[in-house]
mmCIF file of the N, C-alpha and C atoms, coordinates in Angstrom:
data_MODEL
# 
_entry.id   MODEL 
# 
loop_
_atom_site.group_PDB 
_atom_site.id 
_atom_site.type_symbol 
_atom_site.label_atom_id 
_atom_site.label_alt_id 
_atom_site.label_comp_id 
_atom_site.label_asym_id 
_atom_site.label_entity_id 
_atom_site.label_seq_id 
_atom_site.pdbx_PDB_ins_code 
_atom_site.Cartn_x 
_atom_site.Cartn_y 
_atom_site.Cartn_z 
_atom_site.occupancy 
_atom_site.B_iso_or_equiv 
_atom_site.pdbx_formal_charge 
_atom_site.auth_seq_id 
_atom_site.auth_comp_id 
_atom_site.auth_asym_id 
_atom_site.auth_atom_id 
_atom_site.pdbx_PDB_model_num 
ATOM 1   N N  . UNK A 1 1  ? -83.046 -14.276 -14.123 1.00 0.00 ? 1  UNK A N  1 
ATOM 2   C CA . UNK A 1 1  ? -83.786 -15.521 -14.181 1.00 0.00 ? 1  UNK A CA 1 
ATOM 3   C C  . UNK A 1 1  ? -82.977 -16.593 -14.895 1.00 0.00 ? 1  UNK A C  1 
ATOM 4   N N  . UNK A 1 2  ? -82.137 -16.556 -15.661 1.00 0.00 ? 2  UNK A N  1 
ATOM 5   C CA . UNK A 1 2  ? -81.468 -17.188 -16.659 1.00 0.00 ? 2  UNK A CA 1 
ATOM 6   C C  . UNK A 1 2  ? -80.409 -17.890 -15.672 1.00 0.00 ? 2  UNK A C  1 
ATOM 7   N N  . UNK A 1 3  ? -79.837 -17.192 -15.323 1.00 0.00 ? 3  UNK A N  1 
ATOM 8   C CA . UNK A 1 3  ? -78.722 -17.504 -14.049 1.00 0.00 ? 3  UNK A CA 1 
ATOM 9   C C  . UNK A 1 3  ? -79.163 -18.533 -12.606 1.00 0.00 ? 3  UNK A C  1 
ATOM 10  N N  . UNK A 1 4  ? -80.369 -18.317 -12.609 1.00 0.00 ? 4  UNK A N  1 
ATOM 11  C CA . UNK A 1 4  ? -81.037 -19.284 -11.914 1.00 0.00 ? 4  UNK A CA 1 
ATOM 12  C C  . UNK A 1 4  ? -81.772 -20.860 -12.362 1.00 0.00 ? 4  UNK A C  1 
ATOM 13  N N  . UNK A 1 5  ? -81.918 -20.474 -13.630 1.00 0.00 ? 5  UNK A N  1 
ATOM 14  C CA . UNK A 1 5  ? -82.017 -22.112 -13.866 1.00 0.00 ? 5  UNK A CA 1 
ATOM 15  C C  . UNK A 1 5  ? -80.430 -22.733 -14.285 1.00 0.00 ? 5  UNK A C  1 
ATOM 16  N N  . UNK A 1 6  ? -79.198 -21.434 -14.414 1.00 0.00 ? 6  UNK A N  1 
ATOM 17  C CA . UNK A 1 6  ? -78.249 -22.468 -14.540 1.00 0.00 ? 6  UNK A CA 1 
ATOM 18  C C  . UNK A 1 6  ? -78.204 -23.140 -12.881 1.00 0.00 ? 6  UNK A C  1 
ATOM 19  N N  . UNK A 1 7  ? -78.034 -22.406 -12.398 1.00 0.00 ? 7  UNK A N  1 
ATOM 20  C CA . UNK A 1 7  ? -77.584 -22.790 -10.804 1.00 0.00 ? 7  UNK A CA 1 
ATOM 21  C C  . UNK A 1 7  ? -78.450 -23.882 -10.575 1.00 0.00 ? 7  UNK A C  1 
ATOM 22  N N  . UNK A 1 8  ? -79.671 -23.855 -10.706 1.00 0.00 ? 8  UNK A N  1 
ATOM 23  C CA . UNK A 1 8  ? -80.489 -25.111 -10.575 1.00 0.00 ? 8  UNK A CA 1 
ATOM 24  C C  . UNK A 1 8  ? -79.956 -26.462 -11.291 1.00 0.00 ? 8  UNK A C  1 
ATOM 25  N N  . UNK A 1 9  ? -79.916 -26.134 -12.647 1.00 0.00 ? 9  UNK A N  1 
ATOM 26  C CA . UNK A 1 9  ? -79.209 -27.389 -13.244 1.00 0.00 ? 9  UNK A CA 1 
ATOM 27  C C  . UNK A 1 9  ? -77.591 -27.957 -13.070 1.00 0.00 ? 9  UNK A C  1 
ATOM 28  N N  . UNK A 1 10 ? -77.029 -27.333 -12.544 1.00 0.00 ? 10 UNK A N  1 
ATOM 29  C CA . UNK A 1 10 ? -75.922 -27.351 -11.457 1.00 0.00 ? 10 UNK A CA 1 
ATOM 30  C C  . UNK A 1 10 ? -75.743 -28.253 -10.087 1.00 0.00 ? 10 UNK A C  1 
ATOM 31  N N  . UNK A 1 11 ? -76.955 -27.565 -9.536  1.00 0.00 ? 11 UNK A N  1 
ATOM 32  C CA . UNK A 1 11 ? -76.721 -28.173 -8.373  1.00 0.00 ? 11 UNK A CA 1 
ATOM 33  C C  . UNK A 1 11 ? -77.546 -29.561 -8.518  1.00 0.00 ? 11 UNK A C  1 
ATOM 34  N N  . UNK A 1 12 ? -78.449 -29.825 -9.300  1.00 0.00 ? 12 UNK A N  1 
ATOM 35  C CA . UNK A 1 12 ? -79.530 -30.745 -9.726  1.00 0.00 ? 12 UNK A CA 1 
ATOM 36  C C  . UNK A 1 12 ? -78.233 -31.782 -10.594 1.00 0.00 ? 12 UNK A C  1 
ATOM 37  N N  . UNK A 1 13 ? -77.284 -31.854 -11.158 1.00 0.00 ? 13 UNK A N  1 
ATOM 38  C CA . UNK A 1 13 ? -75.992 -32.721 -11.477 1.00 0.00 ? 13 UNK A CA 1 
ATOM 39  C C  . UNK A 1 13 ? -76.011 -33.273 -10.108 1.00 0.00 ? 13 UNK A C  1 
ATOM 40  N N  . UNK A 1 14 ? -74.961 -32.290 -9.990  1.00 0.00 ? 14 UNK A N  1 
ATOM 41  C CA . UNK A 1 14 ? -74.111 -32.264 -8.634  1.00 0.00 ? 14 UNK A CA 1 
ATOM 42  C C  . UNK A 1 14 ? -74.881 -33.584 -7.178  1.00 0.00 ? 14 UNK A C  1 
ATOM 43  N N  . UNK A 1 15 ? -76.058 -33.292 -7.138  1.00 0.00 ? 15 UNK A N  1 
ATOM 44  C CA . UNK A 1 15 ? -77.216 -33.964 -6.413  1.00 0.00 ? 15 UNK A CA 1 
ATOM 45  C C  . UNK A 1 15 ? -76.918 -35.820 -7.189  1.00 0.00 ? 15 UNK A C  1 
ATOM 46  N N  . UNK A 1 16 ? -76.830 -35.509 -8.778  1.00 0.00 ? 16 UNK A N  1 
ATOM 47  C CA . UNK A 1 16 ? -77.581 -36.852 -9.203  1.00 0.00 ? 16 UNK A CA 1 
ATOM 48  C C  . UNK A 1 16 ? -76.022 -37.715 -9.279  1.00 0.00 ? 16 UNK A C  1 
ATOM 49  N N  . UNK A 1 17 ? -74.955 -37.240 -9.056  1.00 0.00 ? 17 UNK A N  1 
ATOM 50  C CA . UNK A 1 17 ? -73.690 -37.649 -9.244  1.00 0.00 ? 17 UNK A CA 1 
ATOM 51  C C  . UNK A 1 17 ? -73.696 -38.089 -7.757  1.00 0.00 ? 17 UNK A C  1 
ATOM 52  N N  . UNK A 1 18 ? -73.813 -37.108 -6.611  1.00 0.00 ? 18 UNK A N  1 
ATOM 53  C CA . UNK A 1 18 ? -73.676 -37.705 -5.338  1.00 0.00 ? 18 UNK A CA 1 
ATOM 54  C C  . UNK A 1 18 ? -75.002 -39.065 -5.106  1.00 0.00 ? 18 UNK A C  1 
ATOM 55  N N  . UNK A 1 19 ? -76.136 -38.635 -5.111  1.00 0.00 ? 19 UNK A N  1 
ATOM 56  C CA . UNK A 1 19 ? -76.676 -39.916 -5.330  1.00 0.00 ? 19 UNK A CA 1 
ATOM 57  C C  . UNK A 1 19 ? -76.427 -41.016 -6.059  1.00 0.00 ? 19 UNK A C  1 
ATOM 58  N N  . UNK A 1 20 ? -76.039 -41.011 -7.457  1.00 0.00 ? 20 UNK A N  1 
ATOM 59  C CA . UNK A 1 20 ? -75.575 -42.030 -8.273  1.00 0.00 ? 20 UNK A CA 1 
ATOM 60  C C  . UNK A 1 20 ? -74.380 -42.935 -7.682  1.00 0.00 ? 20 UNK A C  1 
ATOM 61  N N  . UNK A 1 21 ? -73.540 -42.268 -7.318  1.00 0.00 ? 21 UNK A N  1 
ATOM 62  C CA . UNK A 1 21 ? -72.479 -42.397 -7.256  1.00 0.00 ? 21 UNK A CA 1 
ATOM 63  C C  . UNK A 1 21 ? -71.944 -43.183 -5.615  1.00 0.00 ? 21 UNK A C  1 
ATOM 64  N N  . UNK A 1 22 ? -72.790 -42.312 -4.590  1.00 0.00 ? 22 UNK A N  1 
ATOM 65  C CA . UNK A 1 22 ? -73.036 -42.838 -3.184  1.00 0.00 ? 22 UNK A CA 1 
ATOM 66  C C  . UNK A 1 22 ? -73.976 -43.400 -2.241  1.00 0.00 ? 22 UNK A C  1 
ATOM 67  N N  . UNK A 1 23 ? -75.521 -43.170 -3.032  1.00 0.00 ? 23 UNK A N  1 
ATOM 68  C CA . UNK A 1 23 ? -76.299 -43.742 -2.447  1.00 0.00 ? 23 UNK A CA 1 
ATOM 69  C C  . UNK A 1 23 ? -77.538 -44.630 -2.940  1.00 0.00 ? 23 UNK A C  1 
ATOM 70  N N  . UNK A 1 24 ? -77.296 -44.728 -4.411  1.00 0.00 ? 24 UNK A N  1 
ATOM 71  C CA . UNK A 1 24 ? -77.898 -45.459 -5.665  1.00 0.00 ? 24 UNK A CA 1 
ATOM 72  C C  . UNK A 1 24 ? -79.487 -45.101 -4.727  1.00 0.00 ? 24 UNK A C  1 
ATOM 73  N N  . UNK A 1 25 ? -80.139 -44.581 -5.086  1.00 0.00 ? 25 UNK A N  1 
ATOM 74  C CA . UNK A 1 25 ? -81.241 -44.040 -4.702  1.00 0.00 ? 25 UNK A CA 1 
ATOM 75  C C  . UNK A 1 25 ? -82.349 -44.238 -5.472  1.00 0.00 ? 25 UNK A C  1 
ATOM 76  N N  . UNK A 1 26 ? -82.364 -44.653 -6.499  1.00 0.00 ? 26 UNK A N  1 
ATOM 77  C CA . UNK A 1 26 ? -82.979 -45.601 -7.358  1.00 0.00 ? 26 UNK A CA 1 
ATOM 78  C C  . UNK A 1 26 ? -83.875 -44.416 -8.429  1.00 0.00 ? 26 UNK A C  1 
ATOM 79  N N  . UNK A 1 27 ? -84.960 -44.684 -9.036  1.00 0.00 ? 27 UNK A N  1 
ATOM 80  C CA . UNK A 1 27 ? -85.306 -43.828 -9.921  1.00 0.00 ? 27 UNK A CA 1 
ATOM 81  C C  . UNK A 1 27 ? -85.126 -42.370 -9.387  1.00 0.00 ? 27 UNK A C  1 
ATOM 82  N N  . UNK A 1 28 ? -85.362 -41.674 -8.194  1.00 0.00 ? 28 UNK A N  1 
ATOM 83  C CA . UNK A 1 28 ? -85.173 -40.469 -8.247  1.00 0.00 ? 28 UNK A CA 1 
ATOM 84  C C  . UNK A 1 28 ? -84.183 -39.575 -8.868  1.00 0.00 ? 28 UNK A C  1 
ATOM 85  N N  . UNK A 1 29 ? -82.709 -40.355 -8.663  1.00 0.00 ? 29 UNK A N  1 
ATOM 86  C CA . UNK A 1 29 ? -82.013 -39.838 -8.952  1.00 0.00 ? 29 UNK A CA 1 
ATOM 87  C C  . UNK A 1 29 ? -81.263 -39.537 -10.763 1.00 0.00 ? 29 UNK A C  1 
ATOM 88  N N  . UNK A 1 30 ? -82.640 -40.149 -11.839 1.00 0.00 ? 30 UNK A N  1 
ATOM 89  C CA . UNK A 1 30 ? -82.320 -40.237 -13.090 1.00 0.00 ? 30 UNK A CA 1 
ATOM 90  C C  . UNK A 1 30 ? -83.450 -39.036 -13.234 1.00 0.00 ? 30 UNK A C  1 
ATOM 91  N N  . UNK A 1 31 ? -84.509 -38.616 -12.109 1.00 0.00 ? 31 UNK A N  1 
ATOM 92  C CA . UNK A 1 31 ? -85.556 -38.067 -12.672 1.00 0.00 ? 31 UNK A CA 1 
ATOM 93  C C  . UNK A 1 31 ? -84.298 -36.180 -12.236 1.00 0.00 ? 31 UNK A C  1 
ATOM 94  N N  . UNK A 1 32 ? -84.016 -36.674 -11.164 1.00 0.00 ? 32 UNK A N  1 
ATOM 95  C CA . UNK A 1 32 ? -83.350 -34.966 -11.135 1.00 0.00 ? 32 UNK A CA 1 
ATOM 96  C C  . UNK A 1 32 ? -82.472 -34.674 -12.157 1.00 0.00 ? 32 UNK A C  1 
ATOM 97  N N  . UNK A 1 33 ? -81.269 -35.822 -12.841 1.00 0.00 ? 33 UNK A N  1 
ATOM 98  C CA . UNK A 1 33 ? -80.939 -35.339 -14.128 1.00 0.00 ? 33 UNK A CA 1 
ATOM 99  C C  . UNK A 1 33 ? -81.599 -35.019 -14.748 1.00 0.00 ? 33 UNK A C  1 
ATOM 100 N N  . UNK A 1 34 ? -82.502 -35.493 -14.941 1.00 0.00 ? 34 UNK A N  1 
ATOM 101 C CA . UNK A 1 34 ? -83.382 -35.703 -16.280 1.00 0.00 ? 34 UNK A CA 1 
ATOM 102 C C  . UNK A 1 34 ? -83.923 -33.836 -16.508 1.00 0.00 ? 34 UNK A C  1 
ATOM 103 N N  . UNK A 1 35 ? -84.720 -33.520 -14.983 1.00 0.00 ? 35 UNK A N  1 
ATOM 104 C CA . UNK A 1 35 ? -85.094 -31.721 -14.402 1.00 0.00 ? 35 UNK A CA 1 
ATOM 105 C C  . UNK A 1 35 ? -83.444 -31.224 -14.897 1.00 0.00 ? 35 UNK A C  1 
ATOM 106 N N  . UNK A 1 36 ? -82.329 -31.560 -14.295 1.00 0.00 ? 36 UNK A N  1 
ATOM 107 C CA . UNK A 1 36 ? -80.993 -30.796 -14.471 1.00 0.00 ? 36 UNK A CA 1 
ATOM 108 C C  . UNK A 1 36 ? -81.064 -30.665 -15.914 1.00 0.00 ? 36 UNK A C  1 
ATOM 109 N N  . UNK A 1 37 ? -81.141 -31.275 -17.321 1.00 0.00 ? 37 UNK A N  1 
ATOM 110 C CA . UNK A 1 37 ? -80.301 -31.330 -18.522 1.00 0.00 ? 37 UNK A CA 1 
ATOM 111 C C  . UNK A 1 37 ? -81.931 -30.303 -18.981 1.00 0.00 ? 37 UNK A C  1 
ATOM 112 N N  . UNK A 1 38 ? -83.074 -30.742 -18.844 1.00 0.00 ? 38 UNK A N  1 
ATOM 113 C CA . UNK A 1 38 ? -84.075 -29.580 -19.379 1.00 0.00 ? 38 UNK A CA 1 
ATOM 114 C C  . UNK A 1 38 ? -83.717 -28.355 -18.876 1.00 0.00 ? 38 UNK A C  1 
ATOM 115 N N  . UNK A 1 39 ? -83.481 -27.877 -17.450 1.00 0.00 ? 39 UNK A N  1 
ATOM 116 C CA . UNK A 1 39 ? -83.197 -26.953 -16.650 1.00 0.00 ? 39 UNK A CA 1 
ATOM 117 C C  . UNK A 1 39 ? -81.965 -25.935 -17.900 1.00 0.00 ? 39 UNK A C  1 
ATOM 118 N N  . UNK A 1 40 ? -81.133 -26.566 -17.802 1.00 0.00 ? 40 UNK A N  1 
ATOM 119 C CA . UNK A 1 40 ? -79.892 -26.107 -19.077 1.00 0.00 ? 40 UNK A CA 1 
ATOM 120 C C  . UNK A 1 40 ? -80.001 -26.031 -20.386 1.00 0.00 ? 40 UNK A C  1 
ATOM 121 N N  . UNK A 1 41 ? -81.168 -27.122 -20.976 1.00 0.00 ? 41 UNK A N  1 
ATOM 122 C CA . UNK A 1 41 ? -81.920 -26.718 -22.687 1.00 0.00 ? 41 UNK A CA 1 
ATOM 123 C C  . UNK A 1 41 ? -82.541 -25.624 -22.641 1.00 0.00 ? 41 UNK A C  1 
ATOM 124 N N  . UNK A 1 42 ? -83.501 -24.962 -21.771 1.00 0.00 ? 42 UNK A N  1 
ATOM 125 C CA . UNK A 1 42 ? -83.798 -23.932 -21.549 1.00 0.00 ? 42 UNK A CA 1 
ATOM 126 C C  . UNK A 1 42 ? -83.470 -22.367 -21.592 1.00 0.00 ? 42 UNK A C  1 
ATOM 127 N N  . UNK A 1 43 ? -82.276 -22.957 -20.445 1.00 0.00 ? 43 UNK A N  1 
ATOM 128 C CA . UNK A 1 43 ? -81.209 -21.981 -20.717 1.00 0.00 ? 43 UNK A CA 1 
ATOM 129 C C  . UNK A 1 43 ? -80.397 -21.555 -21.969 1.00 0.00 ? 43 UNK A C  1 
ATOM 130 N N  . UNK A 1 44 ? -80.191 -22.429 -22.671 1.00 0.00 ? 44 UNK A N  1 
ATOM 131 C CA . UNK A 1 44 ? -79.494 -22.568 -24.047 1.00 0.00 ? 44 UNK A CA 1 
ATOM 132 C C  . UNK A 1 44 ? -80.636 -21.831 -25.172 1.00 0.00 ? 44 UNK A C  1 
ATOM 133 N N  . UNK A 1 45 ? -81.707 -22.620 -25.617 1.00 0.00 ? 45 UNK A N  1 
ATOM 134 C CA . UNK A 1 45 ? -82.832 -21.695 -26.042 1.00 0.00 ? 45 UNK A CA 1 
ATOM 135 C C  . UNK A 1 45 ? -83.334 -20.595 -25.658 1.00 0.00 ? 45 UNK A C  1 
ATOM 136 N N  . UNK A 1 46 ? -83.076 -20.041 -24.313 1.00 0.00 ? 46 UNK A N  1 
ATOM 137 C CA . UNK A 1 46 ? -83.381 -18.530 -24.037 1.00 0.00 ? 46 UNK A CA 1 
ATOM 138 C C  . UNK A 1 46 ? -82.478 -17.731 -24.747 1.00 0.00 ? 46 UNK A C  1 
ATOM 139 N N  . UNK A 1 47 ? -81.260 -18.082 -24.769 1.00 0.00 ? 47 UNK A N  1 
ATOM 140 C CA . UNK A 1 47 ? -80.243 -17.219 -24.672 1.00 0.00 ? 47 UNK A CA 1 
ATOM 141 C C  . UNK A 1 47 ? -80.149 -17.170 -26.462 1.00 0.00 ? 47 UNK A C  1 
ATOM 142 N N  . UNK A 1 48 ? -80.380 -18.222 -27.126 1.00 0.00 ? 48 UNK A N  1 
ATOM 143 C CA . UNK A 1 48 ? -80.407 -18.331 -28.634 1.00 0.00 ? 48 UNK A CA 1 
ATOM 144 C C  . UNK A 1 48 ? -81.199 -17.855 -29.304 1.00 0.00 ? 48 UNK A C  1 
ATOM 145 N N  . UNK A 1 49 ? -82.670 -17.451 -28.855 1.00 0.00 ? 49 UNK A N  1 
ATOM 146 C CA . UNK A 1 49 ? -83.497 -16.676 -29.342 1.00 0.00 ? 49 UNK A CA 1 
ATOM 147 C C  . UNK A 1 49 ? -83.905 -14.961 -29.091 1.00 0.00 ? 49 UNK A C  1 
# 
């Protein structure tokens, strides 16, 4: 399960960089970072406790 919210917050970058970057897509694309960087705090606090 752990391995899957990295991959999520991965590909959820990856998504907000190609949108940012190529199709300025307007708020959506600050809300999927926004899911990507919790997606990876998560991960970080699982693994720390």
């Amino acid at each position: 399960m752990g391995n899957l919210l990295y991959v999520i917050a991965v590909i959820l970058v990856i998504a907000w960089a190609i949108g940012f970057l190529g199709f300025h897509a307007g708020g959506i694309i600050h809300i999927l970072l926004v899911i990507a960087i919790v997606a990876f705090l998560l991960k970080v606090i699982r693994r720390e406790a």
